[in-house]
C-alpha positions as CSV (number, residue, x, y, z in Angstrom):
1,X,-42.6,-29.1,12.7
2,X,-39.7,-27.9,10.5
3,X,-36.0,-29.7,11.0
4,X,-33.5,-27.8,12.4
5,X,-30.3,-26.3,10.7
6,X,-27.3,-25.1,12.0
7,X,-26.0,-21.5,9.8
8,X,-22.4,-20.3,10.5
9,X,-21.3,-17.4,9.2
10,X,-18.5,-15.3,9.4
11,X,-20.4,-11.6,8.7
12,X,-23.9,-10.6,10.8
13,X,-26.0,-10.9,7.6
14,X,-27.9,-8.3,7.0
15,X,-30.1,-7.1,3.2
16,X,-27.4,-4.2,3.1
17,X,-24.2,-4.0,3.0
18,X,-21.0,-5.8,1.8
19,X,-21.3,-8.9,-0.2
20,X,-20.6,-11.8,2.3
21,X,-23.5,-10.2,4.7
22,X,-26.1,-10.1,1.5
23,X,-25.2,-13.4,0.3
24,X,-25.9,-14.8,4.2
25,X,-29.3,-13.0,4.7
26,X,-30.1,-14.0,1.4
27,X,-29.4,-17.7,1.8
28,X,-31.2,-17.6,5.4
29,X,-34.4,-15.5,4.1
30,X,-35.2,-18.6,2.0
31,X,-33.8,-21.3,4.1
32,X,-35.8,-20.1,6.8
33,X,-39.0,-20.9,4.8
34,X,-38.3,-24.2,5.5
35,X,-36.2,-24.9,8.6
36,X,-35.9,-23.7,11.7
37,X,-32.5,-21.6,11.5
38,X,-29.8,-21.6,14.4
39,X,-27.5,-19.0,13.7
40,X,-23.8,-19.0,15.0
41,X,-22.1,-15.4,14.0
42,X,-18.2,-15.7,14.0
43,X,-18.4,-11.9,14.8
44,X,-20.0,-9.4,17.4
45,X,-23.4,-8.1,17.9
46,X,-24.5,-5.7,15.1
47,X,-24.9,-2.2,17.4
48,X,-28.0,-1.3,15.7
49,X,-30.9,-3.3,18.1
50,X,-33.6,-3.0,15.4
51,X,-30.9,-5.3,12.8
52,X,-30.2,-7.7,16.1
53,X,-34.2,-7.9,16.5
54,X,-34.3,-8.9,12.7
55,X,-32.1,-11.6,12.5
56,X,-33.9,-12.8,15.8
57,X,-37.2,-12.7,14.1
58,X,-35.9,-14.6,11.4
59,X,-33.9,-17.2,13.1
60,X,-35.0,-19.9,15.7
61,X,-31.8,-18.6,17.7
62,X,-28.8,-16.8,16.9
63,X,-25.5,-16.8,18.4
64,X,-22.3,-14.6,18.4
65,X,-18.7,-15.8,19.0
66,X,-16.0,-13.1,17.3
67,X,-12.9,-14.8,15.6
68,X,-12.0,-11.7,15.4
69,X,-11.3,-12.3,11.7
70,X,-11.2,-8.7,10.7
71,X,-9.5,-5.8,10.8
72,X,-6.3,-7.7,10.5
73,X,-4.4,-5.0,12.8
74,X,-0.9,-7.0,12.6
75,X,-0.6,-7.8,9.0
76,X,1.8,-5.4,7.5
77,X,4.2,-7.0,10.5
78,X,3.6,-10.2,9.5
79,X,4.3,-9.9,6.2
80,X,7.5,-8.7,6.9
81,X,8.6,-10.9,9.4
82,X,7.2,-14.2,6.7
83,X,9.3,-12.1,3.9
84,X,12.4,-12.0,5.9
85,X,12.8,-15.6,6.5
86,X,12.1,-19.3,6.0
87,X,11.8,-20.0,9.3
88,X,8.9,-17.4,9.8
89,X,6.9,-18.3,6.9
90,X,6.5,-21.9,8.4
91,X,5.9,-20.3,12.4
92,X,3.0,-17.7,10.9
93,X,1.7,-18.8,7.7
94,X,1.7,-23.2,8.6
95,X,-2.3,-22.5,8.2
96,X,-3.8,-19.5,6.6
97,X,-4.9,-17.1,9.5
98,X,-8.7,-17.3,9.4
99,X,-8.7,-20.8,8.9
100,X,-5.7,-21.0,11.9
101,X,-8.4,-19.0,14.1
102,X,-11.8,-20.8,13.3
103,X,-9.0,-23.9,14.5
104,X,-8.5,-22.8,17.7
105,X,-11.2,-21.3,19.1
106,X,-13.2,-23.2,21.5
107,X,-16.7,-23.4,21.6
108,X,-19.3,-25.7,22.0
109,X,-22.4,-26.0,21.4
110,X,-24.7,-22.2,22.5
111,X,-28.1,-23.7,21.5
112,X,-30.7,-25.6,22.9
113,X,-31.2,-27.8,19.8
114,X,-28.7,-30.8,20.2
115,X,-30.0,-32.4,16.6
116,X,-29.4,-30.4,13.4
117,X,-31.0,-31.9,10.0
118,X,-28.3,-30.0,8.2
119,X,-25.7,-27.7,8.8
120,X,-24.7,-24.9,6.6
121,X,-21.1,-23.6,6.6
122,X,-20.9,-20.1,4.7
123,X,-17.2,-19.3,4.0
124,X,-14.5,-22.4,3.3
125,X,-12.1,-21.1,6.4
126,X,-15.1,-21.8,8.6
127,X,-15.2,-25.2,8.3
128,X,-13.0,-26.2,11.4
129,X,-16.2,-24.6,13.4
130,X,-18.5,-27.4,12.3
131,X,-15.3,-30.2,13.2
132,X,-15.4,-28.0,16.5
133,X,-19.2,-27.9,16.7
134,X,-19.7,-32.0,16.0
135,X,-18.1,-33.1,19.1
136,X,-21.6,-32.0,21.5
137,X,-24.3,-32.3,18.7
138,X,-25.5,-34.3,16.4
139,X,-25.7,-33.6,12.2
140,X,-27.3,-35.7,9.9
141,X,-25.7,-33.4,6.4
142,X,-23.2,-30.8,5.7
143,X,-23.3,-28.3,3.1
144,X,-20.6,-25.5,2.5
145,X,-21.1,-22.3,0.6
146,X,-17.3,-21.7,-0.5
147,X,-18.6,-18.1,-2.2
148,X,-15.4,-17.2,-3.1
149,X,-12.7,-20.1,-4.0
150,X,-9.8,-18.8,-1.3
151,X,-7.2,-20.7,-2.7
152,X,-7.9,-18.8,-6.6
153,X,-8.8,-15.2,-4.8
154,X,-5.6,-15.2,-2.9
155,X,-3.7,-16.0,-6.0
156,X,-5.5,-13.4,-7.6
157,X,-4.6,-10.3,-5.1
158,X,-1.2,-11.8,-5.1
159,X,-1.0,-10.7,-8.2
160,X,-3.0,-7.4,-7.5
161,X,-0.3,-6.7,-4.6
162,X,2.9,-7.2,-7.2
163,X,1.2,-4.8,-9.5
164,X,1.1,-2.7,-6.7
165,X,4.6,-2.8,-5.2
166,X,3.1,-4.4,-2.1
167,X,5.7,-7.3,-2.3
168,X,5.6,-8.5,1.3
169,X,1.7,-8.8,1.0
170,X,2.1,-10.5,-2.5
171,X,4.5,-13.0,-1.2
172,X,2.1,-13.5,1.6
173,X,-1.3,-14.4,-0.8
174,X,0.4,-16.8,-2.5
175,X,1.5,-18.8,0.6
176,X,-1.9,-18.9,1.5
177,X,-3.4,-19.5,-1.3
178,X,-1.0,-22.7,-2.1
179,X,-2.4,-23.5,2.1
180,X,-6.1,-23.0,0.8
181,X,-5.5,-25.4,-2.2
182,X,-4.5,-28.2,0.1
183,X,-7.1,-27.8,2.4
184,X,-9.8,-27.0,-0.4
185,X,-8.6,-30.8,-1.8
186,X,-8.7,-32.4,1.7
187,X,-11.8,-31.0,3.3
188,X,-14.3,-29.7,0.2
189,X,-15.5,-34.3,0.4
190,X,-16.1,-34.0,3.7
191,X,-19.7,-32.3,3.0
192,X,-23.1,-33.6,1.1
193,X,-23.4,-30.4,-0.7
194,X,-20.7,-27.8,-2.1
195,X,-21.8,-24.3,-3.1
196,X,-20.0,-21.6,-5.4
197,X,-21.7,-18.6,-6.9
198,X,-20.8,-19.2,-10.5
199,X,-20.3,-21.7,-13.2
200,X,-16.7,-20.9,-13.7
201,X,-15.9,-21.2,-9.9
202,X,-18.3,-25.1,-10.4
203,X,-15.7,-26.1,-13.3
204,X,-12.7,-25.2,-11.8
205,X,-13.7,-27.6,-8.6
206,X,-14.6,-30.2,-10.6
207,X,-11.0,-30.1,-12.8
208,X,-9.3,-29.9,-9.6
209,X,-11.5,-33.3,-8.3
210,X,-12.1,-31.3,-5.1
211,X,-15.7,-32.4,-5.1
212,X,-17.7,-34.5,-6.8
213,X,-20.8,-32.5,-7.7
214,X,-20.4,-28.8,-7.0
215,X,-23.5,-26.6,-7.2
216,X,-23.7,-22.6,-8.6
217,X,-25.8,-21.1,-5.8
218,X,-26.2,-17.7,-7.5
219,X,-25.7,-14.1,-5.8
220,X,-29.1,-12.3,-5.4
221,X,-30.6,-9.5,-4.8
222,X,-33.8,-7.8,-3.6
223,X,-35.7,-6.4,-6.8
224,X,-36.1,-2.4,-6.9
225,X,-39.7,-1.2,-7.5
226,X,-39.5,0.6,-11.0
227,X,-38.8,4.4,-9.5
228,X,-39.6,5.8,-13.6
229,X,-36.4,7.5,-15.4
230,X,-33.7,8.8,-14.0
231,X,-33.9,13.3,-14.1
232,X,-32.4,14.5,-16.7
233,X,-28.9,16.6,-15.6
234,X,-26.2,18.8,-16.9
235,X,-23.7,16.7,-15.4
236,X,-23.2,12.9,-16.2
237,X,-23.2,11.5,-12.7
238,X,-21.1,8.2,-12.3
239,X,-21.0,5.6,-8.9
240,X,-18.7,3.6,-7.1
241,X,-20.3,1.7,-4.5
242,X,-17.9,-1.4,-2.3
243,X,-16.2,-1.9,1.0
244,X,-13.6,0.3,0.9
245,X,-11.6,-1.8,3.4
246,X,-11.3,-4.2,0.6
247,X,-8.3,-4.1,-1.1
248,X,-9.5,-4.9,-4.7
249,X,-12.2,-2.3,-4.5
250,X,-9.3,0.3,-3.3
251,X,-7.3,-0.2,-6.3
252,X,-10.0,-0.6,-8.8
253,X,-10.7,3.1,-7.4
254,X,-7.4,4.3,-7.7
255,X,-7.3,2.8,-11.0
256,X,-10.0,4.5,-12.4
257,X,-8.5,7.6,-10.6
258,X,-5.7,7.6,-12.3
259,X,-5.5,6.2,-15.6
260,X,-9.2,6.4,-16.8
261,X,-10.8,9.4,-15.3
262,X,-7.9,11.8,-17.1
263,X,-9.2,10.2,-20.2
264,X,-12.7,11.1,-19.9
265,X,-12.2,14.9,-18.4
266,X,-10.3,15.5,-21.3
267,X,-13.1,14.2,-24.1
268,X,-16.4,14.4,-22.6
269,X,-19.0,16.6,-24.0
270,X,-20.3,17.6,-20.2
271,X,-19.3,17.9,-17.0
272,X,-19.0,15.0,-14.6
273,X,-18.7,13.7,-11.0
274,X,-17.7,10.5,-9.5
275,X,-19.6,9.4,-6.1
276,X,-17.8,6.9,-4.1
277,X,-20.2,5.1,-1.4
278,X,-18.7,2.5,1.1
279,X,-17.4,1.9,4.7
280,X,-13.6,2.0,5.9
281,X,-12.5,4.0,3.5
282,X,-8.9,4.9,5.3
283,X,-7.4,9.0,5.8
284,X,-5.3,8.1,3.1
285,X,-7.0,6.8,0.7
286,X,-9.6,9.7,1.0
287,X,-6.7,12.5,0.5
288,X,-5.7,11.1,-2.3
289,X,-9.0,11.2,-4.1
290,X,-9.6,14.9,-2.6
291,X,-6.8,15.2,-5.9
292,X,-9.7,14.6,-8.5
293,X,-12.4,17.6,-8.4
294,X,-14.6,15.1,-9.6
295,X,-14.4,12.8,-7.2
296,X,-16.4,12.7,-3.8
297,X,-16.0,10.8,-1.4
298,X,-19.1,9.9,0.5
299,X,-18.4,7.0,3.0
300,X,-21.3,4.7,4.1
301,X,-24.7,5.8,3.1
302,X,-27.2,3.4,4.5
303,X,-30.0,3.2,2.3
304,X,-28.9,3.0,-1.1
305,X,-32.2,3.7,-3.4
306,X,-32.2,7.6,-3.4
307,X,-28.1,6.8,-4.3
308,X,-28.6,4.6,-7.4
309,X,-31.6,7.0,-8.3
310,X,-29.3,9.7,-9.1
311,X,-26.5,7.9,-10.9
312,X,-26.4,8.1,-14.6
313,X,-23.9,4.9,-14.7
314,X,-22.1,2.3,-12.1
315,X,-18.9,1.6,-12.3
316,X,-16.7,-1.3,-11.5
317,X,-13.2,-1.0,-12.5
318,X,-12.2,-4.2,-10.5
319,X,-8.7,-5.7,-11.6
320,X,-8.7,-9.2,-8.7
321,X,-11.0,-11.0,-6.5
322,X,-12.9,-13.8,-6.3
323,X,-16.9,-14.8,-6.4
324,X,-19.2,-12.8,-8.2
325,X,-20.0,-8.9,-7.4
326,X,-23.4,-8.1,-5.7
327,X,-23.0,-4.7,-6.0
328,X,-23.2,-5.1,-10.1
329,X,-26.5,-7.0,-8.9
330,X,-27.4,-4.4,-7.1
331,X,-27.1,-1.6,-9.7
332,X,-28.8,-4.1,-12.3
333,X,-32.0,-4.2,-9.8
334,X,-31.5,-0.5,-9.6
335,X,-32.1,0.1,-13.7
336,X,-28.5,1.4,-13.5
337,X,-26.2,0.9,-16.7
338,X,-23.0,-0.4,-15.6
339,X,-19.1,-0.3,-17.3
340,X,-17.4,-3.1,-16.0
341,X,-14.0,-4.4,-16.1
342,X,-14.0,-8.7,-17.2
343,X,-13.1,-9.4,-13.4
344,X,-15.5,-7.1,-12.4
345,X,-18.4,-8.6,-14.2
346,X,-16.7,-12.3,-14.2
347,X,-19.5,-15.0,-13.1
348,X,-22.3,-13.6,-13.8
349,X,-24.1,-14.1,-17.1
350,X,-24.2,-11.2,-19.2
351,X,-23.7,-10.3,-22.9
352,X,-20.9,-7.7,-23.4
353,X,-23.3,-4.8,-25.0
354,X,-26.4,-5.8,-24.1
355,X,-26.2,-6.1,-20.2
356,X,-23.4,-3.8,-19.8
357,X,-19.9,-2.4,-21.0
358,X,-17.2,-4.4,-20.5
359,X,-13.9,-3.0,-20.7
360,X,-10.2,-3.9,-19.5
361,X,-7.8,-1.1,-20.3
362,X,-7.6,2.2,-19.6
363,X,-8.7,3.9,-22.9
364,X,-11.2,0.9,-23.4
365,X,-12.7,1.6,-20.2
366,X,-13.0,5.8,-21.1
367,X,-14.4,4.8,-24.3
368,X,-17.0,3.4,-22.7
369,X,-17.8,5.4,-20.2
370,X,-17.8,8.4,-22.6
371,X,-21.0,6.2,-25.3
372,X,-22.8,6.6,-22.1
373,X,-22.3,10.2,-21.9
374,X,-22.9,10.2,-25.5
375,X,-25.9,8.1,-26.1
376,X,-28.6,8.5,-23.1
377,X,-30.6,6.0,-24.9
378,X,-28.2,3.6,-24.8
379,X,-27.8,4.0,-21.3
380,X,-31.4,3.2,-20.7
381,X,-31.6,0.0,-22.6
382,X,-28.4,-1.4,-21.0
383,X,-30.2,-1.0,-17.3
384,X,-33.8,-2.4,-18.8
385,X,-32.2,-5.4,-20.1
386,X,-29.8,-6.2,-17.1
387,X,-33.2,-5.9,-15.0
388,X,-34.6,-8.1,-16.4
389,X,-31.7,-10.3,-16.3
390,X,-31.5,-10.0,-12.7
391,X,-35.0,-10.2,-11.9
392,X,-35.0,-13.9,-14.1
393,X,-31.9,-15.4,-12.9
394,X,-30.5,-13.4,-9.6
395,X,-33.3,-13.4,-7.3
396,X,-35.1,-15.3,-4.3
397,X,-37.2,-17.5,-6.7
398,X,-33.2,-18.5,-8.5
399,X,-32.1,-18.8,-5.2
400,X,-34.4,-21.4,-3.7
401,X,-34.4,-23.3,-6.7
402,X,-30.9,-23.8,-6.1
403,X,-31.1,-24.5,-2.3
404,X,-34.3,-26.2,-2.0
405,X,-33.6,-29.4,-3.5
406,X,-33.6,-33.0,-2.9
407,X,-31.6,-34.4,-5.0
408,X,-27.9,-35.5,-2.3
409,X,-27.9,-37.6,0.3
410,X,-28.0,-34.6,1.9
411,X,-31.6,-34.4,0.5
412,X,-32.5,-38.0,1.4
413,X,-30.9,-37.7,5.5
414,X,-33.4,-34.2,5.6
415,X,-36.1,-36.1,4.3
416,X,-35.8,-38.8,6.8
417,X,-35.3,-36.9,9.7
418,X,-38.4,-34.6,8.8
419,X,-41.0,-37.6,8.7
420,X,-39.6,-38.7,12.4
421,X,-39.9,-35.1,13.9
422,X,-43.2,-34.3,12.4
């Protein structure tokens, strides 16, 4: 009989969708190979009955308690209110707010197993869950997939929101992310097993002595069947796709908007178009683009094959965040040729040139852009070699490897508890 394993994750994971859901059903597709998952869902019900059925075939038993994490109706107050005084800041901001509401919730234990070989926390503010959790059952190791490192990807947007002008939500990100620091030092040795989704994100834990041995648990993605080359067009058809509720992915759209796209218009040698796929993209933000007759504006699509078919390039013009991008994943399994700013692209392992364009400013990132319109062939070689990039080192097979493997104590506790179950 397989051990048990406790999963908590903030996002219903699901194959498609934003990154913290495909990182989640990734991670549980392969863990589930070898325990029997419990699922606890910080979040509601998916609506759709056919993706609830799914995670239930997949899972031993899954759970839902909403945090109520996202959206965060009550922020732009907030921030003012934290800008305006000293005496705020400490009242709202004395913990960072996910991490203040995995804290106070109140739960205990919704499963019939009382015994876990090993629970797996995905997302660092969801670790007070599993404090919450251990006081009515029983587990024997603790693993945490950080994914992003908070305390570096609030920095980062910090940053993003001064370039802005969004000063209250600037000020904001880098209280938290001085909070997640602290806490990343004081908790990240309380479990066997730390995860993080790139090399870069591994060394900067282990300069900071937040953890002994961290452990690069790589993005994945399913592998696109080969769908043959792209139809030829007589316009040069470029794609966005991300959460448009996500900040970075809102600017690095309005950056390429503004200060790349002009470039291109004027010196391309055909005509092109600019799809933009993802959910919560606000009013706003879509009137604004309706100002570039290139642009469109598509929303959600749901099944993203027929999307990536059509697109002559991807583009990620990201200027902050944290972890690596699943989306440039995505497009690599796709055969899709992709210009990429460096924090765009950062953690995963490419060669500037020979997996895709990497660019940073604005006429570096046109100039790009327009060698694809240029050079077709060069177009197809950058998405055969990022294939098979992705298909070596960013899929299930990379992805166990990384999991599946006794090596901790961790490793030696599952071990032990698996010979007196079976």
């Amino acid at each position: 009989m397989k051990p048990d394993l406790l999963f908590i994750s903030p996002a219903v994971p699901a194959p498609l969708g934003n990154g913290p859901a495909m990182r989640a059903h990734a991670s549980i597709r392969v863990l589930a190979i070898h325990y029997r998952v419990h699922l606890l869902v910080a979040n509601d019900p998916p609506r759709d009955a056919g993706q609830r059925r799914q995670l239930e075939d997949l899972c031993a038993e899954v759970a839902y308690r909403p945090l109520g994490l996202w959206p965060d109706r009550w922020a732009c107050v907030r921030q003012r209110l934290t800008a305006s005084s000293t005496f705020f800041r400490r009242l709202l901001l004395s913990q960072p707010r996910e991490w203040n509401k995995a804290a106070r919730l109140e739960i205990g234990n919704p499963f019939d197993v009382r015994e876990f070989a090993v629970a797996h926390v995905f997302r660092f503010y969801l670790a007070p869950l599993l404090e919450t959790l251990g006081r009515s059952v029983a587990v024997h190791a603790r693993q945490l997939d950080v994914d992003d490192i908070e305390s570096l990807t609030r920095r980062r947007l910090a940053g993003l929101y001064r370039l802005a002008g969004h000063r209250f939500a600037a000020l904001e990100a880098d209280v938290e992310a001085a909070l997640y620091e602290k806490l990343e030092s004081d908790w990240l040795p309380r479990f066997d097993r730390v995860f993080v989704s790139s090399s870069r994100d591994r060394e900067l834990l282990l300069q900071r002595h937040a953890h002994p041995s961290p452990e690069v648990l790589p993005n994945t993605v399913e592998i696109s069947r080969r769908v043959g080359d792209r139809a030829s067009s007589d316009t040069f058809r470029f794609l966005f796709v991300g959460t448009m509720s996500y900040y970075p992915n809102v600017d690095g759209v309005l950056f390429f908007c503004s200060e790349i796209l002009p470039l291109i218009r004027a010196r391309a040698s055909k005509p092109i178009t600019v799809t933009i796929i993802g959910s919560g993209m606000s009013l706003a933000l879509r009137e604004t683009l309706s100002m570039f007759p290139e642009v469109q504006a598509a929303g959600f699509v749901e099944h993203l094959e027929q999307v990536y078919r059509d697109a002559d390039a991807v583009l990620v013009p990201i200027r902050a965040g944290g972890g690596t991008r699943i989306k440039v994943l995505e497009a690599f399994a796709h055969h899709c040729p992709v210009v990429s700013t460096s924090a765009g692209i950062e953690g995963i392992e490419v060669e500037e040139g020979t997996h895709a364009l990497i660019a940073d400013t604005p006429e570096e990132f046109a100039n790009a852009c327009l060698r694809l319109i240029r050079e077709p062939r060069l177009g197809r070689e950058l998405g055969q070699r990022a294939f098979e990039l992705v298909s070596e080192r960013y899929s299930d097979k990379a992805l166990s490897a990384a999991l599946i493997r006794t090596r901790s104590r961790a490793g030696v506790e599952e071990n032990s508890l698996e010979r007196r179950t079976s």
